[in-house]
N, C-alpha and C positions, 0 to 999 in steps of 0.2 A: 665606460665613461667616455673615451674618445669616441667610439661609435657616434654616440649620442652629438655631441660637439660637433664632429662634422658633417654628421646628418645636417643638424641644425642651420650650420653655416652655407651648405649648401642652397638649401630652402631659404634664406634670407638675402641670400646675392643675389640679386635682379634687378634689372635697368627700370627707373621711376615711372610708375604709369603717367601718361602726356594730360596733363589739365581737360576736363570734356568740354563739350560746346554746352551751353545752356541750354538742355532740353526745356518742351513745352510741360505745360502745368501736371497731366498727368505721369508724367517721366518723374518729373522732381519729388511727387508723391513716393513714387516708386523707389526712388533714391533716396529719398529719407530713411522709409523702411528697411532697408539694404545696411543703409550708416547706424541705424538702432540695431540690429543683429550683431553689426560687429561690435558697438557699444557693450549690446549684453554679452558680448563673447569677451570681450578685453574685461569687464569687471568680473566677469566670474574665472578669468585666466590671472586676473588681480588676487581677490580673494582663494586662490588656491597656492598663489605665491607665498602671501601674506601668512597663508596658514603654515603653509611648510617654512617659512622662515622663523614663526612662531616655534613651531616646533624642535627646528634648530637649537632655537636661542634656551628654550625647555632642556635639551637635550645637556646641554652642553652648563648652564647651572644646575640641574637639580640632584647633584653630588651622587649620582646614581650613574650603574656602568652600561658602556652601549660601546659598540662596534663599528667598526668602519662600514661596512656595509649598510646601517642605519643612516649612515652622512651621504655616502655617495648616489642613498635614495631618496635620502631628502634634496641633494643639490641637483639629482639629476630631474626630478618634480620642481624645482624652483628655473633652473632654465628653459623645460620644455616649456613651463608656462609663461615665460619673461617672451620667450620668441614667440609665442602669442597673443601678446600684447602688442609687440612689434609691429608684427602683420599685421591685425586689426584696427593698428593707431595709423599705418602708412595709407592701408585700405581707406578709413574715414578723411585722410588729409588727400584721398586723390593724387597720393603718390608724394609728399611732403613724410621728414624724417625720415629719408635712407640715412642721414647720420649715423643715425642709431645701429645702424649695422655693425660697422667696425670697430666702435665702444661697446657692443653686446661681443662681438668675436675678442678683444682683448681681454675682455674682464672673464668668460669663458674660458679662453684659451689658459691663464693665470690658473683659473681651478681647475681642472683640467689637471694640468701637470702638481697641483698640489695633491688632491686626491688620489692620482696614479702612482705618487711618487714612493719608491722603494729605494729601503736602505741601500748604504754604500757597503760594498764588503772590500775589506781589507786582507790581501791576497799575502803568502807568505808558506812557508813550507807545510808539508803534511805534519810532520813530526816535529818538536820543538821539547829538547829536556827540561824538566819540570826547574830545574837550579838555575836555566838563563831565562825564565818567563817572570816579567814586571808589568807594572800597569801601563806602561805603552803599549803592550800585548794585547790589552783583553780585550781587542774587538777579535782575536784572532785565537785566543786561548781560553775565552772565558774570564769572568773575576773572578771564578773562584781558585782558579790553578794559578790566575796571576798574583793574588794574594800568598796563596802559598809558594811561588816561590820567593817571594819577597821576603816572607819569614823565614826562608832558610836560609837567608844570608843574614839575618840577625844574629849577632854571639851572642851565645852557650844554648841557642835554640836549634831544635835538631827537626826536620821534618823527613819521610822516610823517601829513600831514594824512587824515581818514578820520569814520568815523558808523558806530553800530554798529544793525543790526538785531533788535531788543528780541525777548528772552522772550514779552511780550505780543503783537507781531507772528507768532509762530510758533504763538502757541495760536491766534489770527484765523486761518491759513493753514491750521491739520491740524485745526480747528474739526470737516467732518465725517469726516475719516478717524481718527480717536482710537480711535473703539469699534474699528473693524475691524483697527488695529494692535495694540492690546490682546490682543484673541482672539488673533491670529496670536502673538501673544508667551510668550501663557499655556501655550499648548500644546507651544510648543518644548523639545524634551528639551533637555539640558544637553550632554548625550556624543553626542548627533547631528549631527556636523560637515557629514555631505551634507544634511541636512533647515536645520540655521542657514544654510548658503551657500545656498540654494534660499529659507529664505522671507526674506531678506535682500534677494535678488535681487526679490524680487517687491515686496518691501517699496519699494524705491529706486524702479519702475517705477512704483509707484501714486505715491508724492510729484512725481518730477519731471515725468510726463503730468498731474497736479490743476492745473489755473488757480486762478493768483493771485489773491485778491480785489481790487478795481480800484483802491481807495483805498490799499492796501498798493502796489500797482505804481506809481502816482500818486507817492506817496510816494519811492517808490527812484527815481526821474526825478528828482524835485527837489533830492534830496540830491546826488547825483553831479552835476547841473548846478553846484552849490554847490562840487564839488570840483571840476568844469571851469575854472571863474573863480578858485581858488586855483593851482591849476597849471597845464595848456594844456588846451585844447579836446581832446575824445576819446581826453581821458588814460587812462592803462591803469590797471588798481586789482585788488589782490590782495583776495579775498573767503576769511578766516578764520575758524575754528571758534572761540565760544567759548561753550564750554558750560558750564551752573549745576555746578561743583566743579571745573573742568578748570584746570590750573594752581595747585592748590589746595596745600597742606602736604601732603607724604603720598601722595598722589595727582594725577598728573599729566595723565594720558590722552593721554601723549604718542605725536602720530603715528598717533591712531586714530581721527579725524575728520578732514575732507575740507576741501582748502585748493584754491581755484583760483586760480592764476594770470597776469595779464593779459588781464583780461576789462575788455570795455568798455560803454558803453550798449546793443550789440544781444545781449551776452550777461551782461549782468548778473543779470536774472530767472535763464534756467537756472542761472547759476554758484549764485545765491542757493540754488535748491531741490536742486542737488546737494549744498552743504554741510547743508541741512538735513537730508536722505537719511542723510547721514555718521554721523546719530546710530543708526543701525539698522544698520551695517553688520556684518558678523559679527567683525571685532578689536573694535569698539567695545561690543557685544553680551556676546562673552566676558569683554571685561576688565569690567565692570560687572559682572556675575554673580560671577565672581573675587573683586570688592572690593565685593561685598556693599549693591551700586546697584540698586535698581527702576528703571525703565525714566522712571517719571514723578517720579524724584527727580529725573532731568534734563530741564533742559529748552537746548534747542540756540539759541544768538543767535548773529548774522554780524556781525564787524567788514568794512568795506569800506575799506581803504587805500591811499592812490595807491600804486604801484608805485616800487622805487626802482631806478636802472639802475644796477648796482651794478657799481664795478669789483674789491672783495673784499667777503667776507664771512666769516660763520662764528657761532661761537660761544664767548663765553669760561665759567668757572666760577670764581667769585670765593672758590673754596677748593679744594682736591684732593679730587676726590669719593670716595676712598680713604682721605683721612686730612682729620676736622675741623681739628685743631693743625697740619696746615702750614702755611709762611708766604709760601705761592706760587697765583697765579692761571694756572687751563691756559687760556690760548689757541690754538681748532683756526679755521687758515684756510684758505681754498681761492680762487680767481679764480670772480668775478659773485655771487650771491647763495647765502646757505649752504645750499640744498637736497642737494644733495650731501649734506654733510657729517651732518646730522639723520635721510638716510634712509638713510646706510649706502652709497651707490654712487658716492661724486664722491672724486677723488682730496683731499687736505688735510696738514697739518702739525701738530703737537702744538708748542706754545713756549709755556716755562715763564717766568713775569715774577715779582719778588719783590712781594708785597703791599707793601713800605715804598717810599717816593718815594724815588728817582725811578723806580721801575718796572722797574730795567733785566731784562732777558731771565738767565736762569741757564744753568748748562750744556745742552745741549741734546744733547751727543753720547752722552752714556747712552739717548736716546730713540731706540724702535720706530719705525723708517721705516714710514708711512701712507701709502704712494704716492706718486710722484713728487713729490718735495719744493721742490726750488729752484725751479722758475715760482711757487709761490706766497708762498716766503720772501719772491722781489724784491719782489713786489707791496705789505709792508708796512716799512717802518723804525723804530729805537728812538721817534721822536715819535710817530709815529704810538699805535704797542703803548701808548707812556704815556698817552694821550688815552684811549684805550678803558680802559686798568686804571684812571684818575678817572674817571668817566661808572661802570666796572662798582662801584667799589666806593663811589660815593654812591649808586647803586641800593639796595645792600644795604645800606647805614645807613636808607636812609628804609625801608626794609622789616624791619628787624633783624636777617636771617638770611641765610645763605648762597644765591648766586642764580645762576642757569645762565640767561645772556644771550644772545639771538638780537641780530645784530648786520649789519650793513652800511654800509658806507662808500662816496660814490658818486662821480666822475670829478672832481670839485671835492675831494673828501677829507674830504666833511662825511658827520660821522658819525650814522647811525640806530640807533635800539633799535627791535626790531621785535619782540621778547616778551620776557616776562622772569618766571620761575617759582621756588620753592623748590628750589634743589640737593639731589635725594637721596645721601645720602652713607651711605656703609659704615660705622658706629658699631661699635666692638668689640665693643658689648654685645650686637647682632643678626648683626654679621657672622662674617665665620669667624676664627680665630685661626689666624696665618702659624706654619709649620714649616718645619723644613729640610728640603728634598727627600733631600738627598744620607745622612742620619742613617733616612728612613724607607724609599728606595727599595730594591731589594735590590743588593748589592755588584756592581758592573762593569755594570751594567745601566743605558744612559745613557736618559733619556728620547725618545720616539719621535718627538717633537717641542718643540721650545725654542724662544719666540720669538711677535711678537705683541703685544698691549696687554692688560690684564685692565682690562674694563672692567663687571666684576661681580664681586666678591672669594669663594672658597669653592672648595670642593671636596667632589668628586660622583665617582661612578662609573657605568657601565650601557653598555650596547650602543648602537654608532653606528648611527643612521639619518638617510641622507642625504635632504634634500628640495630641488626643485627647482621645484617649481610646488605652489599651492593643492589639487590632483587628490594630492597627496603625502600633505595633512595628514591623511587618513582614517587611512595607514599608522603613523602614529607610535606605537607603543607607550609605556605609562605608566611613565615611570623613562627611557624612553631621552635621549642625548646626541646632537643636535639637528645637528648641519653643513650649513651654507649658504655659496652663493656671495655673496650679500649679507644684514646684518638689514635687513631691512627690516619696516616696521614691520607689513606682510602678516603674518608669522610672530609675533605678537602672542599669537593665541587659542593657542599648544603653548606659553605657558610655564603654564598649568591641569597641566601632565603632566609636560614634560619636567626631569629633571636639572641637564641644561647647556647650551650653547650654543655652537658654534665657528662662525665666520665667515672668508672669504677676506680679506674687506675691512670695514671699519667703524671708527669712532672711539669713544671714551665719550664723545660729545656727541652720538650718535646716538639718537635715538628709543628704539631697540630695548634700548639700554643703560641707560637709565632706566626701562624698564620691570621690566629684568632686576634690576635695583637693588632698585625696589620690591617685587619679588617675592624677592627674595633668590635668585634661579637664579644658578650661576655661570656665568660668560660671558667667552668669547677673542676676541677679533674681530683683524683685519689679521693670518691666519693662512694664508699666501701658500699655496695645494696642497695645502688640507686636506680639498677633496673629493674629490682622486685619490689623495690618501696615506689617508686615512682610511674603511676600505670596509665597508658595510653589514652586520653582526652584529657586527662588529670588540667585544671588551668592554674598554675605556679607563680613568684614573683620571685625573681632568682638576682639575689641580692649578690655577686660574684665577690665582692670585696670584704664581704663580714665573712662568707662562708656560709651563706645558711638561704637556705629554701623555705619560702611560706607558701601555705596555702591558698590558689583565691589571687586577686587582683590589690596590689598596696599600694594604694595611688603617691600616699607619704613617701615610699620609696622611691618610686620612679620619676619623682623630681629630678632623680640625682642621676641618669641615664644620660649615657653620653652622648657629648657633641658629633654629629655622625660626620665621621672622616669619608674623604673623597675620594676612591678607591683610581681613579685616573688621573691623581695628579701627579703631574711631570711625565705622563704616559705619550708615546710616542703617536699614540690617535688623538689624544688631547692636542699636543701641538699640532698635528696637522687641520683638526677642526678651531682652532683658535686662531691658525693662520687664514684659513678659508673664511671662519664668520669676519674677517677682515675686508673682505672684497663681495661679501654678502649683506651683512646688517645694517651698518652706518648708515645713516642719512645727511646728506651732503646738502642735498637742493630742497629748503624748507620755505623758500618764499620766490611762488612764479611771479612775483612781480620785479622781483632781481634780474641786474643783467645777465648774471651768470647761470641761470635757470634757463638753459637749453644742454644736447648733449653731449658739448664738447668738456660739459663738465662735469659730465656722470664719474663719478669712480666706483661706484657699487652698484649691483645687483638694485638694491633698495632705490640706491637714488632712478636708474633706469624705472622701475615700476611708479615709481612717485611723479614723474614727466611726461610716463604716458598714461596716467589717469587723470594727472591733472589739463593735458590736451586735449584727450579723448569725450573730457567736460566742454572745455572750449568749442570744439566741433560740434559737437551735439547743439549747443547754444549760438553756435554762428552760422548753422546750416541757414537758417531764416532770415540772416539779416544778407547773407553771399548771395544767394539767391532770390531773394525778394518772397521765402514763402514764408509764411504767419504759424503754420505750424508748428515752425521749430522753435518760436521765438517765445520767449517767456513772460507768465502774465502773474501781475500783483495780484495775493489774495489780500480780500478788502472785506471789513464788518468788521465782528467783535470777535476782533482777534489781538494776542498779545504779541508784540514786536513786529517786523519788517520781513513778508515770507513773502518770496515766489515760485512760480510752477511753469516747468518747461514738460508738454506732454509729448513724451515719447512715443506713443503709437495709438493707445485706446484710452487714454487716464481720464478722461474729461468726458460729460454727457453729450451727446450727438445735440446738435443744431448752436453751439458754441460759437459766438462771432469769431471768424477768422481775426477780422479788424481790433476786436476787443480789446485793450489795454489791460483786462483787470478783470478778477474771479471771484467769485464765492465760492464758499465752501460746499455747499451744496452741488456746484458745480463739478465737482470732481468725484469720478469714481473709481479710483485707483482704492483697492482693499487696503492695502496696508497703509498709503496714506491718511485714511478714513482711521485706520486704528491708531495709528501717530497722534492723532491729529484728538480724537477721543479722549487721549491722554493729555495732551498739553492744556487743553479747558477744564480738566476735570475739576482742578482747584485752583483760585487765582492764586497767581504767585506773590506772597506777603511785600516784597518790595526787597532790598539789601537787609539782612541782619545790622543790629550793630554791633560796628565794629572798634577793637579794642586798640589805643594807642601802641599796641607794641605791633598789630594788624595790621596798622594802617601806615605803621613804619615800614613794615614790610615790603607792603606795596610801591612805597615810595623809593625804597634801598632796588627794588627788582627793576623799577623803572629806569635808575640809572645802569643797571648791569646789562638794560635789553631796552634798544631804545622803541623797538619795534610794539614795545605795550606801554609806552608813554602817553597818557589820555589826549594831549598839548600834541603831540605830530599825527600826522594823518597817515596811515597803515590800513593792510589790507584783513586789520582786526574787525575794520567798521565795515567792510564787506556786506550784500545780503545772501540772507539764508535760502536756498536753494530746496526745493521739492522736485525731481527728477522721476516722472510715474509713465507709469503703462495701470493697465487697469489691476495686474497682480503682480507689479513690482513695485519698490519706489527706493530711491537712492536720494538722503537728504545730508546734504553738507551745512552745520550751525556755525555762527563765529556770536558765541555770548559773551561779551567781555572779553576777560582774558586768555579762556580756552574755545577748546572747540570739539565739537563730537560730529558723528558720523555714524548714519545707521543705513543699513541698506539690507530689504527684506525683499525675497521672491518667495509667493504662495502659492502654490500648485495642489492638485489633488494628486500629485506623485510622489511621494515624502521622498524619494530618492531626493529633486531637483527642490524641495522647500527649504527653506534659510534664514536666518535675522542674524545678522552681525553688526557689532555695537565697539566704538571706538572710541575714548575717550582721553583728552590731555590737556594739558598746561594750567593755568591761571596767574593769578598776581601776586599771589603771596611765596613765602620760602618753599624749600624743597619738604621741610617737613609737615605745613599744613596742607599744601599741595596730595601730598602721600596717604596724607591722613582723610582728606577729602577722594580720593580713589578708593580709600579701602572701605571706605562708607556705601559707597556705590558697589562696590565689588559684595559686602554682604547681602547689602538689598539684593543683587541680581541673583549671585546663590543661593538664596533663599526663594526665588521664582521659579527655582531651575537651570539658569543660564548655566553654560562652563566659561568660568573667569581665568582669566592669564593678567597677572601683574608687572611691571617691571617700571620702579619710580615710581613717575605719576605718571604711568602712560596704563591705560586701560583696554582688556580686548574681552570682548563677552560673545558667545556667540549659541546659537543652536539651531539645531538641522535634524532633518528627518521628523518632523513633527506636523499634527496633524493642523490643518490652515488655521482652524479658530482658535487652536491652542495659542500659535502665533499669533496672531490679533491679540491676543489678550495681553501676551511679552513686550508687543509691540507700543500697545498704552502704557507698559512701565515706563519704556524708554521715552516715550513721550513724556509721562509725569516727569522724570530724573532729569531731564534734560533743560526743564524750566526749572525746577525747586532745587536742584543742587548749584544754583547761579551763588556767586557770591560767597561760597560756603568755607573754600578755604583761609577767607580770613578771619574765622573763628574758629579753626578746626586746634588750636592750643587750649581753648578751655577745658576745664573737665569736665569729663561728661558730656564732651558735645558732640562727640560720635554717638554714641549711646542714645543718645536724648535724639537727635534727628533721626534715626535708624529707626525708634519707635517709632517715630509722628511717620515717616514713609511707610513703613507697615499698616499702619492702621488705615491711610489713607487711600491708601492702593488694593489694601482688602474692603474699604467702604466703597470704591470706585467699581472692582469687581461684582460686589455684590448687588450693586444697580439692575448690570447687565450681567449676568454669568453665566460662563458658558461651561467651563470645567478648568476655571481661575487658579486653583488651588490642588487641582490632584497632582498627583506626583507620577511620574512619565522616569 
């Protein structure tokens, strides 16, 4: 990106070309010619802007995940083409607006260092004991080691003795492999699943063959010696992930970095560098990309914990992650420590405890059997269940919020917390809203399957595909429903695609269930025979919340499918493209006839583009009058035509032996193709006059005119402007002001489908924002229904298409001519009922009768 910037800047600093001498007649020909080149060169360096700001602005609403890399390629296309417009607009001014230099290098420069910009790291020792780490730490420890050691200074809570290996230790350790993991990062596609497992693989082999530096290894000897003399000599110690935002609000990363397990002083180093490896892995990989993570927002520290020999374990949630308002804690156990239960593959128990003291247990016989159940019941009693529901629910007071506990109790029955994160829970307001299966499914038709836990709320539809090893995930098609023998947390990178998620075995305190959560995917887990009953294309309606799978498509159902959450919000590429579309989108300078409509008052990108196409019009139209030549200068079309149009021709548009002198044109006169098909359109039907409009309309009108004086009928404004025709023989560029809006079409037709185009723009009027809206979307079906590709936003309207063949264009081109006369007026009836519907017909039929005069191939589908 700075490359690019000061390329740019380079190329734009140059001292103003000197005014020329008034060449003779055939020079100034010449010189027009010259000034229309740069012309076509500024609008099509316009329209590439426009497009990539589009696509920004796309990017950045359509609650879907993207990458830094997708921004800093859209901004670096949004600048190369602003600087040339620049150039092209100075070129046509004969050396007028170098302004624009140092306003395009500020606002440049601004992005620039937004885009490039990398976290702060917070410096601080290698090593840090797990007992003095708090949340001031956890740019340096992680949150997850920061939380735990907060709870060890909780009374009567015990967490087990441990030291966490620092942030600042890991940049010392990948000191010289950074650049080389970087490159290998940059390049990885997104939807290349065999290329992410492949430089994953490779990525993990360079970390764990690098030698430690010596003072770093030094260091893990002394500490673990330190935990020898707390517990016994060549104690075992569990080596966990805990990474900058892991365990965090919102984002969990549960399950997608690497935890070793009883490792001792001859494998402590490896264990260390395979947890550090964890942070490259391809779940870990993907779900960052997904949630809108750079690679170097994170950075990876190692808590190292004695081991605890545990005779149960599990996990509780100190609220229903289904429902905030209930008054119940789930308790999932299993016998020895809770790996099982977190990765999906160990048998466990659901027991429900009332949050008020004394704790007791609730009915438990409505609950989904999770595996052989009674070995593990024995294993705990009501005393017990009460100790852990105190311990879990003073966690969550010293935290505020609802919290999902790793837990272990060990042969003595003293009780550990061994992590402890923000509970994601199904909120009504993101999750799905429950329906009755039996009111949507079709009569007599029982579900194919009942039964199970839902431990991700929603409902989904799409074809089954089963997976069974990582060699699988290439297979997965986008939208399908997911079946596995276990979630495990493997199966992480397919919720980017997948619909749903069915499981043989698994609990909601699994891994794979929390991530399903945070993605909002629906998810069934403990669904006994679902990979032999359920067979590959199979197409399912997988109702997550009843428990039950139908066959086939239930449209009654999928009413109730959730509100799709935004997987980049509060994500650290979110804020930086929200900072950037700041000094990108905005439009500032909306009326050149303002004083302040030059460049010392650009603040965006947008406004810079908006100044110099609306000069580079000015020049075009003043070449003739500067110079005394007649062909630059614009002539009224005159006969039977509706409203006030002229025509400035730009190089061939107009039939050979045209008075230069001439004031005024026929139609006939002009042989600009696309003009001809504009123009096709606009006579096809006379325009019935204004609707009538209804007293609450016409109130409208009159409330919008005092909020904006600028569409006051009574002041003179540059709404009453005339309508512009800008043509060469296969292009034509027309600017309309009808009333209270105004559109803009501008098509080039070539036999090259590369360089053909028709782009359609449309906005404002005089009534509120909602008839306004509602008159865009009218226009936006008509155009999708032609073909066009439509982008909304308000009432601002962009249609466009390309690479299509000339006539097909001509024919687009008469739509936008029809819409652009018969949608006058329309939003001040756009509140009745039915009056989208009802105009959307009468456009249909009238644009298919228009076609069918002339047709050329109106109606096919391209």
């Amino acid at each position: 990106m700075r490359r690019i910037v000061s390329f740019l800047k380079s190329k734009l600093v140059r001292a103003p070309a000197p005014p020329p001498a008034v060449p003779p007649e055939g020079d100034l020909r010449a010189a027009f010619r010259k000034r229309y080149a740069h012309f076509r060169s500024l609008l099509t360096a316009n329209n590439n802007t426009l497009q990539a700001m589009a696509d920004l602005e796309q990017v950045f609403y359509s609650g879907q995940s993207y990458r830094m890399a997708v921004i800093r390629s859209k901004i670096t296309t949004i600048l190369v083409n602003v600087y040339k417009m620049i150039r092209d607009l100075i070129a046509m001014g004969d050396g007028k607006y170098q302004e624009l230099i140092p306003v395009f290098e500020r606002i440049s420069s601004k992005l620039e260092l937004i885009v490039d910009r990398k976290p702060e790291y917070q410096s601080g020792p290698m090593i840090v004991p797990l007992a003095e780490c708090n949340s001031e730490q956890h740019h340096l420890v992680g949150d997850k080691m920061a939380r735990l050691g907060m709870i060890s200074r909780l009374e009567g809570i015990s967490v087990p003795p441990g030291f966490v290996v620092s942030a600042t230790a890991t940049r010392h350790f990948l000191a010289d492999h950074l650049d080389e993991i970087n490159r290998r990062l940059q390049v990885l596609e997104s939807d290349d699943l065999d290329g992410l497992y492949r430089t994953c693989a490779e990525l993990r082999e360079m970390i764990t063959t690098a030698p430690l530096p010596g003072d770093l290894q030094e260091l893990l000897q002394v500490h673990y010696s330190r935990l020898e003399k707390i517990s016994q000599p060549g104690c075992r110690v569990a080596l966990r992930s805990s990474a900058l935002g892991e365990d965090s609000r919102g984002i969990s990363f549960a399950g997608l970095y690497n935890t070793m397990l009883d490792a001792d002083r001859s494998t402590l180093v490896s264990g260390y560098k395979e947890v550090i490896a964890g942070k490259y892995g391809a779940r870990a990989i993907a779900y960052r990309r997904r949630r809108g993570y750079r690679h170097e927002d994170i950075e990876m520290c190692v808590g190292c914990m004695v081991m605890i020999d545990a005779r149960v374990g599990g996990v509780i949630y100190t609220r229903d992650p289904a429902n905030r308002d209930g008054d119940v804690l789930h308790v999932i156990v299993t016998s020895g420590l809770g790996k099982g239960v977190v990765d999906g593959t160990g048998d466990s128990e659901l027991i429900r405890l009332q949050r008020r003291f004394p704790h007791v247990s609730t009915d438990n016989s409505a609950t989904p059997s999770l595996g052989p159940s009674a070995a593990a019941a024995s294993l705990v009693n009501e005393e017990l269940l009460s100790r852990l529901a105190v311990a879990a629910l003073k966690i969550e007071a010293a935290f505020g919020e609802p919290q999902d506990i790793e837990w272990a109790l060990d042969h003595n029955d003293k009780l550990y917390i061994l992590q402890s994160r923000p509970l994601q829970i199904d909120d009504d307001e993101t999750g799905a809203a429950s329906v009755e299966p039996a009111a949507a499914a079709d009569p007599g038709e029982p579900p194919l399957i009942r039964g199970g836990v839902c431990v991700s709320r929603g409902v989904c539809c799409g074809e089954i595909c089963r997976v069974e090893s990582e060699q699988d995930l290439g297979t997965v098609a986008k939208g399908a429903i997911v079946v596995v023998s276990h979630p495990l947390p493997e199966w992480a990178p397919l919720l980017n695609q997948v619909a749903g998620i069915i499981a043989e075995t698994g609990s909601e305190a699994g891994h794979l269930a929390t991530v399903s959560r945070e993605f909002g995917v629906p998810a069934l887990f403990g669904v006994d025979g679902a990979m032999s009953l359920l067979t590959d294309g199979l197409q399912i309606t997988l109702h997550a919340d009843d428990c039950a799978v139908y066959r086939g498509r239930r449209d009654g159902l999928l009413v109730a499918r959730p509100v799709a959450k935004d997987p980049m919000a509060g994500s650290p590429v979110q804020r930086l493209l929200t900072e950037a579309m700041q000094l990108v989108t905005p439009l500032n300078l909306t009326d050149p006839d303002a004083a302040q409509f030059k460049p010392s008052w650009c603040e965006t990108i947008h406004d810079i583009t908006r100044f110099c196409h609306e000069k580079s019009v000015t020049a075009m139209f003043s070449f003739g009058r500067t110079h005394h030549f007649d062909e630059g200068r614009a002539k009224r079309l005159v006969g039977e035509v509706p409203l006030e149009w002229w025509v400035v021709d730009l190089a061939d548009g107009l039939r050979p032996g045209i008075d230069d002198d001439a004031k005024t044109l026929r139609i006939e006169d002009v042989v600009s193709v696309p003009m001809q098909a504009i123009w096709n359109g606009l006579i096809a039907y006379p325009w019935q006059g204004p609707p009538p409009v209804s007293a609450r309309g016409f109130g409208s009108i009159i409330f919008q005119s005092t909020m904006r004086p600028e569409i006051d009928p009574s002041v003179a404004s540059r709404l009453t402007v005339k309508n512009y025709f800008l043509v060469s023989k296969h292009f034509c560029h027309l600017s309309v002001r009808l009333g209270y809006h105004y559109a803009l079409i501008e098509a080039y037709l070539s036999d090259l489908l590369t360089e053909s185009y028709v782009t359609f723009r449309f906005k404002g009027g005089a009534a509120d924002m909602g008839r306004k809206t509602l008159r865009v979307q009218l226009l936006a079906e008509t155009l999708e229904h032609y073909g066009f590709r439509v982008e909304l936003q308000a009432d601002s309207l962009l249609a466009r298409l390309k690479k299509r063949p000339a006539d097909y264009l001509e024919t687009r081109l008469q739509v936008l001519g029809y819409l652009i006369l018969h949608s006058r007026q329309l939003d001040m009836i756009m509140d009745q009922v039915g009056s989208l519907e009802r105009y959307r017909d009468k456009f249909f039929a009238e644009i298919d009768s228009m076609f069918a005069e002339a047709p050329l191939h109106a109606l096919e589908e391209h």
